[in-house]
C-alpha positions as CSV (number, residue, x, y, z in Angstrom):
1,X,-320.9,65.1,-100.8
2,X,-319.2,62.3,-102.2
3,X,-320.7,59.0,-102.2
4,X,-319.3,56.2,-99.6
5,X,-317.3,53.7,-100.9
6,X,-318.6,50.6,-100.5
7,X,-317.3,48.0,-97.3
8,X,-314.4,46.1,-98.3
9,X,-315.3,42.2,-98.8
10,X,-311.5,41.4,-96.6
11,X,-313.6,40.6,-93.3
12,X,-316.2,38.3,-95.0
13,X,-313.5,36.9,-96.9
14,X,-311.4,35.8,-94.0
15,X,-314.8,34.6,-92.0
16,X,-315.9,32.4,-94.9
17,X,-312.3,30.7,-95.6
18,X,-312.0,29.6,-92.1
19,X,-314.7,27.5,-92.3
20,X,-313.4,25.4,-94.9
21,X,-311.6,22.4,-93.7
22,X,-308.3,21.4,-93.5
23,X,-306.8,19.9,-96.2
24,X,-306.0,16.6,-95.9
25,X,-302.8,14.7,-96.0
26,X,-301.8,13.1,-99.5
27,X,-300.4,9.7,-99.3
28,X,-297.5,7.5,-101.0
29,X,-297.4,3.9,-100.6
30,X,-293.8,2.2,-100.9
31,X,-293.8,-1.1,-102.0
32,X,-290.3,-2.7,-102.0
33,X,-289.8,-6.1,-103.6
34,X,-287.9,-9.0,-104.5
35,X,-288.9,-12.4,-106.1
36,X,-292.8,-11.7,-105.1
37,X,-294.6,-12.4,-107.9
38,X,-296.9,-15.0,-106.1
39,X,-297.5,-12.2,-103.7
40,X,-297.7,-8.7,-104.9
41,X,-301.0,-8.7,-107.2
42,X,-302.7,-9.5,-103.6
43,X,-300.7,-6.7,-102.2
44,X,-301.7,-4.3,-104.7
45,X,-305.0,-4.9,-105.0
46,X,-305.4,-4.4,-100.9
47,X,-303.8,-1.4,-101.7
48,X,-305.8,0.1,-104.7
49,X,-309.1,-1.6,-103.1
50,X,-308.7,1.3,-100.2
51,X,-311.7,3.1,-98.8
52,X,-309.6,6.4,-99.2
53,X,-307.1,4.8,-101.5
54,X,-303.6,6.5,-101.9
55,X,-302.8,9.4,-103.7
56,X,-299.8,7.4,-105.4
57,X,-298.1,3.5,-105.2
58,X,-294.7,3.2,-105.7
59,X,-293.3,0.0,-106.2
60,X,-289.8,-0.6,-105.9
61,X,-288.2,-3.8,-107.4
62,X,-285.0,-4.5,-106.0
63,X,-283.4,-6.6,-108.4
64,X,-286.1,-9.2,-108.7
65,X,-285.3,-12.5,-111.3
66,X,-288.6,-13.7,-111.2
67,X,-292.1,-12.2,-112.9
68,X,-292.5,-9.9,-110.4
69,X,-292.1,-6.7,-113.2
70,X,-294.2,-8.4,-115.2
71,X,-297.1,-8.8,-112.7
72,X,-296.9,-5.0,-111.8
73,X,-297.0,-4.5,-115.5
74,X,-300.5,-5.3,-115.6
75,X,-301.2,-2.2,-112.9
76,X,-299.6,0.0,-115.4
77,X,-301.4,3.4,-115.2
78,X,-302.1,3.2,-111.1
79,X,-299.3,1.8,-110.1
80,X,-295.6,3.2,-110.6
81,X,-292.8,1.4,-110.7
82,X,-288.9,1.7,-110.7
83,X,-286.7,-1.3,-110.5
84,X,-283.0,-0.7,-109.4
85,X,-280.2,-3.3,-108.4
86,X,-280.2,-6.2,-105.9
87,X,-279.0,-3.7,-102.7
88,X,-281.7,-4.9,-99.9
89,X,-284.9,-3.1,-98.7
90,X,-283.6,-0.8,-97.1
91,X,-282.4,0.8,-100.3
92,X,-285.4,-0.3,-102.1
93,X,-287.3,1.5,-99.2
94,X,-285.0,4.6,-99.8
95,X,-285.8,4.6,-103.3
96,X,-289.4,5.0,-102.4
97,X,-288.7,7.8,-100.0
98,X,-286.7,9.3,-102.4
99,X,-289.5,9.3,-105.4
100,X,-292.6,9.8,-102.9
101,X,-294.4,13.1,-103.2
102,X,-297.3,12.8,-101.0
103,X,-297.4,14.6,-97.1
104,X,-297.0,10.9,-95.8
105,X,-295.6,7.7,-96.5
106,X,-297.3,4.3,-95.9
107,X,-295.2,1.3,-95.8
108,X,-296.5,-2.2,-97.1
109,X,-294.6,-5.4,-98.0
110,X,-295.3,-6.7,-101.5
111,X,-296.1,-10.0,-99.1
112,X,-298.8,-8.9,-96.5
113,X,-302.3,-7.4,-97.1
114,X,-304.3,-4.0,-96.1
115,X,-307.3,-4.2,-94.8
116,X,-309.6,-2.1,-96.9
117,X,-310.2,1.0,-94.0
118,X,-306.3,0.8,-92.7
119,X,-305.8,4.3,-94.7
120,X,-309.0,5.9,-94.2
121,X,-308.9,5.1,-90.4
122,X,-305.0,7.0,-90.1
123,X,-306.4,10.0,-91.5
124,X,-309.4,10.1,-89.6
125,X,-306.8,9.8,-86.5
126,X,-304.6,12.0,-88.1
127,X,-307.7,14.8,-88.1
128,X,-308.2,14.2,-84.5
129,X,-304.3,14.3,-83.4
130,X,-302.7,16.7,-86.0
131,X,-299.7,16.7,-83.7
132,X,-298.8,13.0,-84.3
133,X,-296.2,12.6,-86.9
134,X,-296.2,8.5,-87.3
135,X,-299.4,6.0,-86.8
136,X,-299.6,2.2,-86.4
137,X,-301.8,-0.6,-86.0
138,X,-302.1,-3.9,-84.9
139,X,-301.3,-7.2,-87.5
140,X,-303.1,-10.4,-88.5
141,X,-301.4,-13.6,-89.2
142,X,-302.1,-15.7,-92.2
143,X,-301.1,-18.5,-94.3
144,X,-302.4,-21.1,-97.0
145,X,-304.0,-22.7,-94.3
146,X,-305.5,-20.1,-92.2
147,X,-307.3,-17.0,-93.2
148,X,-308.2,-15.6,-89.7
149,X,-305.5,-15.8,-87.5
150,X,-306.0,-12.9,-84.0
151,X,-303.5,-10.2,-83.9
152,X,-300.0,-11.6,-82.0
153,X,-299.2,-10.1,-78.8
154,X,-295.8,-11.0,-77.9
155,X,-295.4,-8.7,-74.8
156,X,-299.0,-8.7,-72.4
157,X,-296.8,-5.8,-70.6
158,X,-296.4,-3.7,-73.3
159,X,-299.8,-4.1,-75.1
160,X,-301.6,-3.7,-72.0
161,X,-299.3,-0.3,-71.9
162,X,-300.7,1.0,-75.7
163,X,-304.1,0.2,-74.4
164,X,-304.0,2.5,-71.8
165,X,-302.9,5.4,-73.6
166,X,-305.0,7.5,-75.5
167,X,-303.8,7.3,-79.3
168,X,-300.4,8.7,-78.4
169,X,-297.5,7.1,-77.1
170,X,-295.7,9.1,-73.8
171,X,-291.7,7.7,-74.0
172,X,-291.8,6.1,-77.3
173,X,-287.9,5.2,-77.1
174,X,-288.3,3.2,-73.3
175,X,-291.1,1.2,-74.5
176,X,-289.2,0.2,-77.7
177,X,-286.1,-0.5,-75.5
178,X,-288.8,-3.2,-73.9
179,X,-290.8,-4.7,-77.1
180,X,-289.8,-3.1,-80.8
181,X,-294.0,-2.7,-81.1
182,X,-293.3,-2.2,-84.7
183,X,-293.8,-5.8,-85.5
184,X,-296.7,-4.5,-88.1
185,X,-294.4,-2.5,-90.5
186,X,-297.0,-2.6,-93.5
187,X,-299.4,-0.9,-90.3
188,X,-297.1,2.3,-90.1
189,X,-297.8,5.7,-92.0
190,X,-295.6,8.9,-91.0
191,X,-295.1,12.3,-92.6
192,X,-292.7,12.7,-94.9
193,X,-291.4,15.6,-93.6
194,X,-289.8,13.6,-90.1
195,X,-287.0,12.1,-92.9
196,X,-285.9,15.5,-92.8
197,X,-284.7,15.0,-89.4
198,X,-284.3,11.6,-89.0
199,X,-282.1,10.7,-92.5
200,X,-283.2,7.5,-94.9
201,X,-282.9,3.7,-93.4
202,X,-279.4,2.6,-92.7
203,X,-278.1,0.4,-95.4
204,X,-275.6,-1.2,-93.2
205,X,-278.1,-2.4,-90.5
206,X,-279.6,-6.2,-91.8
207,X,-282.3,-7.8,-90.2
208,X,-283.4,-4.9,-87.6
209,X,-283.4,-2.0,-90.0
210,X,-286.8,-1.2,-89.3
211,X,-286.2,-1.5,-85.6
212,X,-282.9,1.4,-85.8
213,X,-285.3,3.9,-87.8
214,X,-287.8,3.9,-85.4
215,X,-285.3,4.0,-82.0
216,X,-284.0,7.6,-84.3
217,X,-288.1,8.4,-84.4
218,X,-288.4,8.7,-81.0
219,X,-284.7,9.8,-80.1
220,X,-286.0,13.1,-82.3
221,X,-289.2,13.2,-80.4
222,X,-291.9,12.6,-83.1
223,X,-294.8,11.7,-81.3
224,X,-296.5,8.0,-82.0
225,X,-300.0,7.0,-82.2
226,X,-301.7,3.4,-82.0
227,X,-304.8,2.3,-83.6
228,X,-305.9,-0.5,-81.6
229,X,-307.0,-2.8,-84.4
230,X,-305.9,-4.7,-87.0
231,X,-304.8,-2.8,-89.8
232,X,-302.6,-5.2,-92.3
233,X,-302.6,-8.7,-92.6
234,X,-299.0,-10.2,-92.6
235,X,-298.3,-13.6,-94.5
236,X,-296.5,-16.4,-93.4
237,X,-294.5,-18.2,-95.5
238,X,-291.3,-19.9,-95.9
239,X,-289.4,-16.8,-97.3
240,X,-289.8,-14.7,-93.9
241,X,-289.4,-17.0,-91.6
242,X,-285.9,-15.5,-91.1
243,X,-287.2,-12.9,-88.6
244,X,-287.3,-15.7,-86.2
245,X,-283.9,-16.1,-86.0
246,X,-281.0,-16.0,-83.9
247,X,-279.7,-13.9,-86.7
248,X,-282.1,-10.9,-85.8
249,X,-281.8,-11.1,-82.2
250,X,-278.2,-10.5,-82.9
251,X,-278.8,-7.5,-85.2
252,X,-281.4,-5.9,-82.2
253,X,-278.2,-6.4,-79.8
254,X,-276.1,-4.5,-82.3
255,X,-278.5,-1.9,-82.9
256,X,-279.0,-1.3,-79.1
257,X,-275.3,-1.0,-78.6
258,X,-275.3,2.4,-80.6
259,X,-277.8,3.8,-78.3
260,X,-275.9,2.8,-75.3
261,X,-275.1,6.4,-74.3
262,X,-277.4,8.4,-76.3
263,X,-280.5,8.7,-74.1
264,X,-278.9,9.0,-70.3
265,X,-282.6,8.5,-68.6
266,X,-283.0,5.2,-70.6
267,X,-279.4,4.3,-70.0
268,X,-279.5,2.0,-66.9
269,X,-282.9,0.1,-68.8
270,X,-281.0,0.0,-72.2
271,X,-278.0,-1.9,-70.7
272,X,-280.0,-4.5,-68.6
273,X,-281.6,-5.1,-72.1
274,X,-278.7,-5.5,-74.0
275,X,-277.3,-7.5,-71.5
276,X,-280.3,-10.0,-71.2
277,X,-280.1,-10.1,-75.0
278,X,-276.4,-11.6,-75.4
279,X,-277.5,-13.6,-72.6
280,X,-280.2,-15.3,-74.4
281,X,-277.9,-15.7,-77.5
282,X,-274.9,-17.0,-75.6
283,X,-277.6,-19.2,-74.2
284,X,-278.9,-20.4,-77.8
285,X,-275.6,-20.6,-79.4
286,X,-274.2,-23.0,-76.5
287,X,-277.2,-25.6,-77.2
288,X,-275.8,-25.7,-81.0
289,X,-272.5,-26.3,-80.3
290,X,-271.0,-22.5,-81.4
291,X,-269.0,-22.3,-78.5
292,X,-266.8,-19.2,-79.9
293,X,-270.1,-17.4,-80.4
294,X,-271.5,-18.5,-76.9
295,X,-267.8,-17.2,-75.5
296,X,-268.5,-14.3,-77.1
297,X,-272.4,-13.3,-76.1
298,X,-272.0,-14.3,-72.4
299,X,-269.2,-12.3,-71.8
300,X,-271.3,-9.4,-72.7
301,X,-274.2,-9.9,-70.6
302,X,-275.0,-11.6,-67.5
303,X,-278.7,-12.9,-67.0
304,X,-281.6,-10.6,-66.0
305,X,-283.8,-12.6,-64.5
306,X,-281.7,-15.6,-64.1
307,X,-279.1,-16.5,-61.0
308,X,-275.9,-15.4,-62.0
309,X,-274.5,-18.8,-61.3
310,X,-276.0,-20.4,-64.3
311,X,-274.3,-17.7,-66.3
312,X,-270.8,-18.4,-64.8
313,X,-271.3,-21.8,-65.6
314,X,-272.5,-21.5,-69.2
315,X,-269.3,-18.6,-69.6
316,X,-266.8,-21.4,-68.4
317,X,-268.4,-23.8,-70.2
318,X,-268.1,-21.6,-73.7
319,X,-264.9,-20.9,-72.8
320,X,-262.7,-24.3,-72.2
321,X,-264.2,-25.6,-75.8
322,X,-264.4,-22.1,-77.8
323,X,-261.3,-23.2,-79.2
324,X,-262.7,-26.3,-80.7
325,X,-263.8,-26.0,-84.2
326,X,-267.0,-24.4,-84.9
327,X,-270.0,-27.2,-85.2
328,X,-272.4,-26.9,-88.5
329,X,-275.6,-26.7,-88.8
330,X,-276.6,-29.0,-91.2
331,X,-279.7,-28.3,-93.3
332,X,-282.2,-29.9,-95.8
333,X,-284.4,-28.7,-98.3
């Protein structure tokens, strides 16, 4: 009789491999610059000083005139860097996607700060909710004069709202139609894999780039999570003071238009905020003297919350003196 052949090792193979544990993510940081060499060596090292610290940091310089190449020169070995011409950060953004190899992509401006768990707490979510395809946090304001400033809560609505969800956002695109809760960009990480679907930033789009990509996020249905903490630290300063500005509000309005008919359960919600939007710039135009602007903006929205009578009267207003020549806006350094 011949001897047995001894039991195949498959079955003990396949028991023992499923105990080992998922692998996790790799990351790529995208740093996109211009004219930030007082800033970035801050921003790098809250970067390289991370409790899981990233697989690879890209910086990309957009065209900077200043020392900022020089600055990222002394990271030369942990830090990569690719410098292309003055085209905005979007492109410089792109770039980054572009280059990036890791499973995700974590977004920092060479002006704010990580604090040193922000990556190591995604991942950890990330582990619990494998589903979610983007993450963010909450932000810190700081300047010169103020190191410890509480996160900023613009909308009480909609932050009570992330609070009461667990990790993951239900109707991502309605409650961006109500607050863009993307105010923390340098708090966002999302797999790299969703830019198959949703594209690269939209070069075209100025002021409320960031806003568009994340309205095509949730129009494809990648799911959202929220870390309720503060995960970045954005600086204050004179140079990004332009996201206050009637300029923005204007570029949201835009943006929203080209959703107008793209979602038909957010529809009727979409228009009302549209429509309150060129309200409020028709609004702040007419207190500066643009009355063609004003003309313009409260045509195309009537007032929310507001009696519709103080609308007609600011849209006859507008109207009689849009012809007048446009008042400047004087300024002073």
């Amino acid at each position: 009789m011949l001897p047995r052949a001894p039991r195949p090792l498959f079955r003990k193979l396949v028991l023992s491999s499923a105990k080992v544990p998922r692998r996790m993510p790799s990351i790529s940081t995208i740093i996109p610059t211009y004219n930030r060499a007082n800033f970035i060596g801050e921003a790098l090292e809250s970067a390289l000083q991370q409790t899981r610290p990233a697989d690879e940091i890209i910086v990309v310089d957009d065209g900077s005139t200043d020392d900022t190449e020089k600055i990222v020169a002394q990271y030369a070995g942990k830090v990569r860097y690719i410098r292309q011409e003055n085209a905005g950060p979007s492109a410089a953004r792109n770039r980054g996607f572009q280059a990036a190899a890791g499973d995700c992509i974590a977004l920092l401006d060479s002006d704010d700060l990580w604090v040193n768990d922000k990556l190591e707490r995604q991942l950890a979510t990330l582990a619990q909710h494998p589903d979610l395809d983007l993450i963010f946090g909450l932000e810190a304001k700081f300047n010169a004069g103020n190191q410890s400033e509480p996160p900023a809560i613009n909308d009480q609505d909609y932050f009570d709202c992330l609070n009461s969800v667990d990790c993951i956002i239900p109707d991502a695109f309605g409650l961006l139609l109500k607050e863009n809760f993307f105010v923390a960009t340098s708090s966002v990480l999302f797999r790299k894999s969703c830019i198959q679907k949703v594209g690269l930033l939209d070069v075209t789009v100025r002021l409320a780039e960031d806003y568009e990509y994340w309205l095509r996020f949730a129009l494809e249905g990648f799911r959202f999570g929220f870390i309720n903490a503060v995960l970045c630290r954005r600086r204050l300063h004179q140079g990004n003071l332009i996201n206050e500005s009637l300029a923005t509000k204007a570029s949201v309005a835009e943006v929203l238009a080209r959703y107008r008919d793209r979602s038909p359960a957010h529809r009727e919600r979409l228009l009302r905020k549209l429509s309150g939007l060129h309200y409020d710039l028709g609004s702040a135009f007419l207190k500066i003297g643009d009355w063609s602007d004003a003309y313009l903006h409260l045509k195309a929205g009537r007032p929310v919350n507001q009696k519709e009578l103080q609308w007609l009267l600011k849209l006859a207003a507008a109207s009689v003196f849009r012809w007048l020549p446009r008042k400047r806006v004087s300024s002073s350094c």
